[in-house]
KEBA-923531 format. One record per atom (N, C-alpha, C): residue in three letters; x, y negated, z negated. Coordinates in steps of 0.05 Angstrom, whole numbers, plus 5000, padded with zeros to 4 digits. Example, Ala and Ser with C-alpha at 12.3 -4.5 7.8 and 13.67 -1.06 7.14 Angstrom:
ALA526451144844;ALA524650904844;ALA526450664844;SER525750454858;SER527350214857;SER525849994843;
//
This chain:
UNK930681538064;UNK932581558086;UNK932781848094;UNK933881828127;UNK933482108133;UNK936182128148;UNK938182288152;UNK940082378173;UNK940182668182;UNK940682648208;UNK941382948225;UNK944082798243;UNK946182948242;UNK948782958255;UNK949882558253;UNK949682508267;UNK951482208268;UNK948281928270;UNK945882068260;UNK944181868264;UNK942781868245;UNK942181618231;UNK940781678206;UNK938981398203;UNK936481468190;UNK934081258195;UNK932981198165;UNK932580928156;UNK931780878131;UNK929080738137;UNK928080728116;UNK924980598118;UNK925080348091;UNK923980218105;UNK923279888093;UNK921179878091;UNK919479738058;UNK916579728053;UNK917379598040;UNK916079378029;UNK914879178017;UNK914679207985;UNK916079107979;UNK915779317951;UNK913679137931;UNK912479407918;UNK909179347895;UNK910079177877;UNK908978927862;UNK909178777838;UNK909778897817;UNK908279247811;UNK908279377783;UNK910979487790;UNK912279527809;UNK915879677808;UNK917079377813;UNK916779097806;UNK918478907804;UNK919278737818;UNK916878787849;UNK916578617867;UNK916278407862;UNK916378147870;UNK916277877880;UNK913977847906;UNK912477667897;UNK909677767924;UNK911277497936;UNK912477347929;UNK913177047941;UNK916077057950;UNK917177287955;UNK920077257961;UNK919377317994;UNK920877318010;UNK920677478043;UNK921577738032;UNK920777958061;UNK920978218057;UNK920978298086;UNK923078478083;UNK923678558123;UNK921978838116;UNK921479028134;UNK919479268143;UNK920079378160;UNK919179638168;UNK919779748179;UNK921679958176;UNK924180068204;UNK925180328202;UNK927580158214;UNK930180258202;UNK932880148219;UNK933980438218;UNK935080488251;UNK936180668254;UNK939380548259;UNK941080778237;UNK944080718242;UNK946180968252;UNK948480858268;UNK950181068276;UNK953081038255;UNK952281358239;UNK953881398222;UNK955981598219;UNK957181598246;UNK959781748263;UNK961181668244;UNK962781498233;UNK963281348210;UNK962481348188;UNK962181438166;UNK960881508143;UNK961481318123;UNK962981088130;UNK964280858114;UNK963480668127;UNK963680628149;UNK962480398162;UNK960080458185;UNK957480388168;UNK955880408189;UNK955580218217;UNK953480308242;UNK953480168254;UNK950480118254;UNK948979938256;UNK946179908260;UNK945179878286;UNK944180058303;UNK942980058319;UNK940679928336;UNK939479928315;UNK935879748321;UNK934679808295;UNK932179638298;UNK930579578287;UNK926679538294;UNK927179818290;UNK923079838299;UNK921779648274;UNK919379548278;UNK917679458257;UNK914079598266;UNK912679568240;UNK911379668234;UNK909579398251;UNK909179188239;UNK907978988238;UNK906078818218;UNK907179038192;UNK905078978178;UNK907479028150;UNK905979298131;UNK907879248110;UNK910579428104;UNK909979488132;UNK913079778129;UNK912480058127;UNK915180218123;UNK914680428130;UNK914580548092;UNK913780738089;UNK913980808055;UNK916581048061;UNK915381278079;UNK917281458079;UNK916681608109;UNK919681748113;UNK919381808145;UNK920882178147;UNK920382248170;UNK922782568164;UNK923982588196;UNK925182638194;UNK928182668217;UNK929082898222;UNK928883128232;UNK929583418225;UNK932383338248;UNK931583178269;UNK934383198283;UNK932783188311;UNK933583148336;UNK932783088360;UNK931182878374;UNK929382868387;UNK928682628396;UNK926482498379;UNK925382638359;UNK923482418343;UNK923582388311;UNK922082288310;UNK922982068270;UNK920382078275;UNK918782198255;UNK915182158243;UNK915781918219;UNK913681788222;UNK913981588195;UNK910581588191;UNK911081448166;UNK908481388144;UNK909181048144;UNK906980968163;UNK907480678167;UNK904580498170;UNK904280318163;UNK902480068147;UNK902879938177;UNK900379988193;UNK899979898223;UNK897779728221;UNK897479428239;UNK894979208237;UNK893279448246;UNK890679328237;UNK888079448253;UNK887079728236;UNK889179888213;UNK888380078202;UNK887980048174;UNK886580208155;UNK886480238133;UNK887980428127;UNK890480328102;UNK892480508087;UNK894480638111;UNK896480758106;UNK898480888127;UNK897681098137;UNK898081078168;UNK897881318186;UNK900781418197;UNK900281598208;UNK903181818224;UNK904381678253;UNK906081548251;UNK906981518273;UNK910281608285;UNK908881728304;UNK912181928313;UNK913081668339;UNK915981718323;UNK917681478342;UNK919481688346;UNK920181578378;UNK922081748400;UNK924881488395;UNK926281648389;UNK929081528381;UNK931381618410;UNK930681708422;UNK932681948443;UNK934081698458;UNK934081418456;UNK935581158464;UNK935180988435;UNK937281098417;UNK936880998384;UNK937280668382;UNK938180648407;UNK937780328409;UNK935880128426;UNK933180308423;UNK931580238436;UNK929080418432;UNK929180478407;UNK926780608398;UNK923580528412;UNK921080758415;UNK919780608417;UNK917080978404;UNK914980748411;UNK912680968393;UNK911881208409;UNK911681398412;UNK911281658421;UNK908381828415;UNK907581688393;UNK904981768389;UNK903881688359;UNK900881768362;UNK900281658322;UNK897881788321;UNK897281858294;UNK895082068288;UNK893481938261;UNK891281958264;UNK889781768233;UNK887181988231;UNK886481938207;UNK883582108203;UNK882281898203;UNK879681988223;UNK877481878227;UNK876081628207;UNK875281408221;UNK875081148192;UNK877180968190;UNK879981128186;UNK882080938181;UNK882380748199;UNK880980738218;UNK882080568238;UNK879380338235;UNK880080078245;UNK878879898245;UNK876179948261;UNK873179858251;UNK870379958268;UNK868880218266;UNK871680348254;UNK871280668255;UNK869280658231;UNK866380868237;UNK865080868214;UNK864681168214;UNK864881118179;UNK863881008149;UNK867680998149;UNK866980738141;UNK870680648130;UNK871880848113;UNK874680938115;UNK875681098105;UNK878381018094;UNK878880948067;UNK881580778059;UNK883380998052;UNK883881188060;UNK885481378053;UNK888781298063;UNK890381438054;UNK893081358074;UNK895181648065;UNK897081618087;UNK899381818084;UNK901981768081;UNK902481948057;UNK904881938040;UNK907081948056;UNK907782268070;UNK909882318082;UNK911982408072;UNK913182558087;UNK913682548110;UNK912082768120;UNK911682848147;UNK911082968161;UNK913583268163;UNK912383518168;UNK914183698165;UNK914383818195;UNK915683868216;UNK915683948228;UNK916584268241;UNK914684438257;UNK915584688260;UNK917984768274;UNK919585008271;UNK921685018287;UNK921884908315;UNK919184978323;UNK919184998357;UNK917684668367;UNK917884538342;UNK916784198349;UNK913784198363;UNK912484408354;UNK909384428368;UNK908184368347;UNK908084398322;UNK905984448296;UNK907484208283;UNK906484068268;UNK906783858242;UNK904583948221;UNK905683998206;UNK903984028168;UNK904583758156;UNK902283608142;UNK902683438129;UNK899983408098;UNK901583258087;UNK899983198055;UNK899082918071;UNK896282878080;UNK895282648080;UNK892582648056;UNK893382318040;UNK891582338028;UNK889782538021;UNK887982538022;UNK885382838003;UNK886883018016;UNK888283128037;UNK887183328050;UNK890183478054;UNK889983738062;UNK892683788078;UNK891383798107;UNK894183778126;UNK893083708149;UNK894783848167;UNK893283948187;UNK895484108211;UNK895184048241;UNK897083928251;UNK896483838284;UNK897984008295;UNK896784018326;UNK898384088348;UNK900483798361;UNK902683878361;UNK903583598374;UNK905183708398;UNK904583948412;UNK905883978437;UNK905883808461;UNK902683638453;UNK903183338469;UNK903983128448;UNK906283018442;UNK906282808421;UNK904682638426;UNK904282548450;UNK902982318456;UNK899682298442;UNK898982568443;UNK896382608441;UNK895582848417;UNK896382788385;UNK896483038375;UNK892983108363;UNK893983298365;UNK890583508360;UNK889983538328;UNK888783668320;UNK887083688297;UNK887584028298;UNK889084178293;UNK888984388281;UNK887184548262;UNK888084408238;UNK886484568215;UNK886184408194;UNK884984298173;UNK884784188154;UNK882884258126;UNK884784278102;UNK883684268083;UNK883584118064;UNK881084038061;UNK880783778036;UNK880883918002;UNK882883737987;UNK883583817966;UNK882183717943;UNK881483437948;UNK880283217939;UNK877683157939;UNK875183157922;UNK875783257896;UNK876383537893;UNK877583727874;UNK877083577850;UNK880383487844;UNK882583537852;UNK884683437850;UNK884883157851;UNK886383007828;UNK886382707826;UNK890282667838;UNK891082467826;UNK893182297835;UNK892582197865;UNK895482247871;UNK895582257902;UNK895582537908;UNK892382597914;UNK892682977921;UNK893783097931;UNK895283017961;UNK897083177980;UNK899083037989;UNK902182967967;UNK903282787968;UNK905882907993;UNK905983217988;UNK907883288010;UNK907083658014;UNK907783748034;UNK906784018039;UNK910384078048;UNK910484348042;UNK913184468050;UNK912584808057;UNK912384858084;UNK912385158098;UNK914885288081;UNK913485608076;UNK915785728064;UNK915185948087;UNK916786028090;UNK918586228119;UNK918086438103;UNK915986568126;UNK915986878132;UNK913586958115;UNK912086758100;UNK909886848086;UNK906786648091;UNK906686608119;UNK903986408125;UNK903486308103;UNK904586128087;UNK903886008068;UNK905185628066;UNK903385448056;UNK904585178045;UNK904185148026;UNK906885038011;UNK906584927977;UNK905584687988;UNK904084577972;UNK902584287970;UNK902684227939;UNK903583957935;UNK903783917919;UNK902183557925;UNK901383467893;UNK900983197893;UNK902383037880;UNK901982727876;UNK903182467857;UNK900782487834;UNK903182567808;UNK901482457788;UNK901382077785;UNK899081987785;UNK898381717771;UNK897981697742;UNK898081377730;UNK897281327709;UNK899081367699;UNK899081377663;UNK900681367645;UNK902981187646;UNK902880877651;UNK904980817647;UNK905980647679;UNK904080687693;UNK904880547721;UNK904180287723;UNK902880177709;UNK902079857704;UNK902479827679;UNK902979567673;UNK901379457644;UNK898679577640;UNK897579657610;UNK894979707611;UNK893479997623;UNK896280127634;UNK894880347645;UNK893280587630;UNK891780757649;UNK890880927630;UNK893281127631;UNK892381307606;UNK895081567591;UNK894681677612;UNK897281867616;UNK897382067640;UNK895482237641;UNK894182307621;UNK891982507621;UNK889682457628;UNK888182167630;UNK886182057625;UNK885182167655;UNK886282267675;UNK884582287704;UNK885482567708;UNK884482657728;UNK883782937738;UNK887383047745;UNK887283347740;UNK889983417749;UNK892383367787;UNK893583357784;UNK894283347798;UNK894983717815;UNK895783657841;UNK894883877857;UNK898984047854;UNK898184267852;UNK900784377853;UNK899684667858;UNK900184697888;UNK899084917897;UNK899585167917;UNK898985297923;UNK899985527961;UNK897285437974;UNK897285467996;UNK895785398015;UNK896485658027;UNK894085808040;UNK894586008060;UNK894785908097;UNK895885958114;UNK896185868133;UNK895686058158;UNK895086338145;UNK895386508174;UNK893086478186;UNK891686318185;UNK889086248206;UNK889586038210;UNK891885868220;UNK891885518208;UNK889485338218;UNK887285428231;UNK884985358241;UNK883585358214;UNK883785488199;UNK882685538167;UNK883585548143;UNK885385438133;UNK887385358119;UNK885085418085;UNK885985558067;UNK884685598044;UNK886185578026;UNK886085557996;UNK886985537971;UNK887685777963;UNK890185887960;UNK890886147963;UNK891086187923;UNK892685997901;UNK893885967881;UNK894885707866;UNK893585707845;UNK894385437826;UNK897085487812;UNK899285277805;UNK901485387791;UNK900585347767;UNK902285467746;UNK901585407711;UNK902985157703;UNK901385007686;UNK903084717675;UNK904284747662;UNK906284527662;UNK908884617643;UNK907884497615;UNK909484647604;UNK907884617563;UNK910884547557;UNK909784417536;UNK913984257521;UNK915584457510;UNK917384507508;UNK919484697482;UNK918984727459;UNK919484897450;UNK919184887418;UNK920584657408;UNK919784597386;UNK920184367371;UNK920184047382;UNK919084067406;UNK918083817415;UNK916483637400;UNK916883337400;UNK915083217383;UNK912683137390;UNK911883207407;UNK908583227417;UNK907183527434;UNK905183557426;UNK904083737430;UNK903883867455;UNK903583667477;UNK902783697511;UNK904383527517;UNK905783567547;UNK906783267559;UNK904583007559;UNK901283067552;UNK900582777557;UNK900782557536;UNK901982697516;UNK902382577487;UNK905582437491;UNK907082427506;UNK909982477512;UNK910582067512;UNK908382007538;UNK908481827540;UNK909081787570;UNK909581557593;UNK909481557616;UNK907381737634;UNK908681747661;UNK906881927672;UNK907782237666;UNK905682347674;UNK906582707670;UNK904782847691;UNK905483037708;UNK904883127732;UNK906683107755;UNK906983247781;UNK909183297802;UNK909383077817;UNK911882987830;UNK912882807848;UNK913382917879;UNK915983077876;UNK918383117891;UNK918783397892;UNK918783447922;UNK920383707916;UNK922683727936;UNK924183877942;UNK926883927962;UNK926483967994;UNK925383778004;UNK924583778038;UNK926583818060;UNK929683788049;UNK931483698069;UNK932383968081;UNK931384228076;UNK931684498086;UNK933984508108;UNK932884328136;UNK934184308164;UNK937184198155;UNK938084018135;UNK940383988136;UNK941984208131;UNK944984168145;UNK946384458139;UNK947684448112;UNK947184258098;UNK948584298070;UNK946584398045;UNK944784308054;UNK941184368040;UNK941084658028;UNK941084848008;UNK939785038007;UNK936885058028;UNK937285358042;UNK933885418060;UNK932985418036;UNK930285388048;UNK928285448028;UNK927085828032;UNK926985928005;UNK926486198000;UNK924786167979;UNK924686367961;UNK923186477936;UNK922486207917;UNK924486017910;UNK924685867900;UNK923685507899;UNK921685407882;UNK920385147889;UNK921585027865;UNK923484767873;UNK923884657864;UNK921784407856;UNK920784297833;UNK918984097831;UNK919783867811;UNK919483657812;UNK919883497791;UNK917483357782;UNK917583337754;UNK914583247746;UNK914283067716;UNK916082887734;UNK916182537716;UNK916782647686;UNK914382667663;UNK916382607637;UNK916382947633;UNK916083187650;UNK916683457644;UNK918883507657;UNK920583317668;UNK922983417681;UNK923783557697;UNK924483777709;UNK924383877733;UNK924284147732;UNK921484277744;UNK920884527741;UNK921084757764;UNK922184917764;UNK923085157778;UNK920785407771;UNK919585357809;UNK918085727804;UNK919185887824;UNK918086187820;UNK918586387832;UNK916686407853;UNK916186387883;UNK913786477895;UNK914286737905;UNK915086897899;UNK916687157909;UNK913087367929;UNK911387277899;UNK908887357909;UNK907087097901;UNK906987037932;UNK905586687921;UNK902386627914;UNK902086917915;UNK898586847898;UNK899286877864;UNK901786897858;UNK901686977830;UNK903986767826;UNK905486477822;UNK907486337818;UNK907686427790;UNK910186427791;UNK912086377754;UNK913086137751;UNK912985957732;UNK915785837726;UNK917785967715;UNK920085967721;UNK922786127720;UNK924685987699;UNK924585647697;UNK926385507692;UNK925585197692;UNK926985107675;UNK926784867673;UNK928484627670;UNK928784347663;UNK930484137647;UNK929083897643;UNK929683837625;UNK928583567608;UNK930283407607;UNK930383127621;UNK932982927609;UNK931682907585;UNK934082857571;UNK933782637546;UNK932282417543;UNK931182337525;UNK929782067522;UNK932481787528;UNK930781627555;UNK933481477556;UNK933881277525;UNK935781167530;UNK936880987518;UNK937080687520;UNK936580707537;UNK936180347558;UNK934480307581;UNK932880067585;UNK931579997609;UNK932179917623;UNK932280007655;UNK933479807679;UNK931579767698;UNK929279857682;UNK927179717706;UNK924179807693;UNK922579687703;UNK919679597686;UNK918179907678;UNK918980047699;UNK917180297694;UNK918480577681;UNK917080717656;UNK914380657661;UNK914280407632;UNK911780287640;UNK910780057620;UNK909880107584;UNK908280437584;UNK907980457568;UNK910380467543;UNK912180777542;UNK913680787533;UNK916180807547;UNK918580777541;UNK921380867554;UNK922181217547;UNK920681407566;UNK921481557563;UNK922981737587;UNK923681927594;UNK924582037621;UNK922082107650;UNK923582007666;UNK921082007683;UNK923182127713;UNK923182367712;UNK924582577735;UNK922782467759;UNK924882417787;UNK923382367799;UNK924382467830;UNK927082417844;UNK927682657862;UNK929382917853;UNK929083117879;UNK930983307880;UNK931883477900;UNK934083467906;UNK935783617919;UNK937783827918;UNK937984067934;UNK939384307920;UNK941184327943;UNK943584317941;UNK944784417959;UNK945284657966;UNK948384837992;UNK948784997990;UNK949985267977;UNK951085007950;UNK953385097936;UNK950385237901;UNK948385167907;UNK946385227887;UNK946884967863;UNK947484737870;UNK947584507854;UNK945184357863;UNK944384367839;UNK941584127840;UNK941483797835;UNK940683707849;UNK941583317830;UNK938683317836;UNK937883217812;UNK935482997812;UNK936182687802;UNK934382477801;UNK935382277796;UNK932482217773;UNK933482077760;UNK931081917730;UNK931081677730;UNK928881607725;UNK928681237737;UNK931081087712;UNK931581167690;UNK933180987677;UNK934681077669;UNK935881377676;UNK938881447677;UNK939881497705;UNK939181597724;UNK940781597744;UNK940681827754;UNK942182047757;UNK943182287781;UNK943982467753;UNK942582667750;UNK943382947742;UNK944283117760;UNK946683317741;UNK946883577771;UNK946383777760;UNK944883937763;UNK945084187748;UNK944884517764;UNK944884607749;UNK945384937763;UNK943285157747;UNK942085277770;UNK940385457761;UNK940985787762;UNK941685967741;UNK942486177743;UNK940586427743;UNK938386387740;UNK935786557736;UNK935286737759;UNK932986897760;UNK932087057775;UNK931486897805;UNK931987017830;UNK930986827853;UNK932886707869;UNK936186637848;UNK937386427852;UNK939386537885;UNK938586357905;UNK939686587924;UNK943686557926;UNK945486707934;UNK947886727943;UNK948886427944;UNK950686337935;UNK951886037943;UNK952586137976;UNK951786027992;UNK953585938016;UNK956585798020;UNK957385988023;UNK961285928023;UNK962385718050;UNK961185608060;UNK961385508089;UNK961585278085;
//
C-alpha cells in the first residue's frame, strides 16, 4: 500500500500456494483506491483490475499517477503500468512499458517480470526501476509513450530476483540497487540459501543515465561473535536483501541521505554508510531473536528470523517487521545518523 495526503492505494495479487494460498478459493486483483480524510473510517473509491492475477506492488509519490507492477493478459510475468488516478473514482491507464519479448508474439520470448515499485523523479520526467535482470531508466515526459533511457543488465552474474528495487540518492548521480534473495527455505524441499549465485546489493552510477555502470559491491554481513553457525548460510531460511526504506516523499519518512537502510531475511537489518559510495561501510546492525512460534509456513526449512520490511521515520525510529514476530522499532545512534526532525 501506498498513501500521499487523503488518498491511498493498495494492491491485490493472488496469493502463491508456498506463502499459504488456496489455488481453489476465489481471489479479487488488482488496485483499490481509498479516501482516507478519515483515518478510521475509510472510504473506497474504485476499483481498477488488472485482468489477470493482480497487482504485486505499486508507488504513489502523490499527484496524478500510481505506477504499478501488474500481471496483464497477453504478457509474460509483470509489466509497469502507470494509472492516472486525478478522478480517483474513475481511474483509468495512462500508459505501460515492458521489455522487449514480454509481450505476446514478441520474439525470442522473454519471461522476465517487474518487482516494483517504480521510483519516480522530482520533476515526474525520469522513472528508475529494478526490472527483473536489469536496472532500467525511462523518459516518461510522455506517460503515454515512455522511452528507453538507459539500461543496465545485472543478470548474470547476480542471482535471486536481481533488481528487486532501485532508490536515487540525492546529489550524488548515483542508484542503490538492490535484489531478492531466493531459496533457503521458500518451498518445501528448497535449496539452502547459499546453494545459487549472490544476490545484487549495489551503487549504480547514473551521471550518463544513457550509460548506467556498476559503480560498487557492498560487503556481506558475517554473524557476531559467538554465533552458532559460521556464515548466515548455515543459519537456516533465506539469507540475502529484501527491503529497503522507499517512502522518502512522505513527510513523516526520514529523506534519504548517507544512510541505506537494508533488510536481509535471517541477517536482520543492515545499515551502511554511502557517504563515499564507491567505498560502502556497514555501520550497524540487528538480529531478531530466533522466534519462538509459527504463524505461517515460511520459511519451511527451519523457524528462524526472517527480517523483511523497513521504515525510518522522522523522529530516526526504525520499524521493521519479521515474518513470525511482527514489528520491531529500533534506533540507530552511529555515525551518519542525520538530526531528528522536530516537526
Amino acid at each position: 500500500m501506498e498513501l500521499h495526503d487523503n488518498i491511498m492505494v493498495t494492491a491485490l495479487q493472488k496469493k502463491q500456494p508456498n506463502w499459504g494460498g488456496d489455488p481453489n478459493r476465489p481471489n479479487d486483483e488488482g488496485a483499490l483506491i481509498w479516501d482516507i480524510s478519515d483515518p478510521v473510517n475509510w472510504k473506497l473509491l474504485s476499483h481498477w483490475k488488472t485482468g489477470s492475477t493482480g497487482v504485486h506492488r505499486l508507488g504513489y509519490p502523490g499527484g496524478k499517477y500510481v505506477n504499478l507492477s501488474a500481471a496483464v493478459p497477453g504478457y509474460l510475468g509483470r509489466i509497469v503500468v502507470f494509472l492516472d488516478i486525478s478522478d480517483p473514482k474513475n481511474p483509468k491507464e495512462a500508459g505501460r512499458w515492458w521489455m522487449a519479448g514480454q509481450k505476446g508474439g514478441e520474439q525470442p520470448k522473454l519471461n522476465v517480470t517487474f518487482h516494483g515499485p517504480a521510483i519516480i523523479s522530482d520533476d515526474g520526467k525520469t522513472t528508475y526501476m529494478g526490472y527483473g535482470p536489469a536496472v532500467v531508466i525511462l523518459d516518461i515526459s510522455d506517460i503515454s509513450k515512455p522511452k528507453l533511457i538507459g539500461q543496465l543488465t545485472i543478470s548474470p552474474p547476480f542471482g535471486g530476483i536481481p533488481a528487486h528495487d532501485v532508490l536515487p540518492i540525492p546529489g550524488k548521480n548515483m542508484l542503490f540497487v538492490h535484489g531478492e534473495a531466493t531459496g533457503g527455505g521458500d518451498e518445501p524441499n528448497d535449496l539452502p540459501a547459499c546453494a545459487r549465485p549472490i544476490t545484487t546489493v549495489a551503487m549504480i552510477d547514473i551521471k550518463d543515465p544513457a550509460k548506467p555502470y556498476l559503480a560498487s559491491i557492498f560487503p556481506r554481513p558475517v554473524p557476531p561473535k559467538g554465533a552458532p553457525y559460521s556464515d548466515f548460510c548455515e543459519k537456516g531460511g533465506r539469507f540475502g536483501p529484501h527491503n529497503t526504506s522507499l517512502e522518502y516523499h512522505l513527510p513523516d519518512v526520514q529523506k534519504q541521505g548517507d544512510l541505506i537502510y537494508l533488510t536481509y531475511f535471517n541477517a536482520g537489518l543492515r545499515i551502511y554508510d554511502i557517504k563515499n559510495p564507491r567505498a560502502p561501510q556497514e555501520v550497524g546492525w540487528f538480529i531478531p531473536p530466533t522466534p519462538t512460534k509459527r504463524y505461517g509456513p515460511l520459511p519451511y526449512d527451519k523457524l528462524v528470523s526472517q527480517t523483511e520490511d523497513v521504515l525510518v521515520d522522522t523522529r530516526g525510529n526504525i520499524y521493521i517487521t519479521d515474518k513470525n514476530w511482527g514489528i520491531f522499532i529500533l534506533g540507530y545512534t552511529g555515525a551518519g545518523q542525520p538530526a531528528p526532525m522536530t516537526e
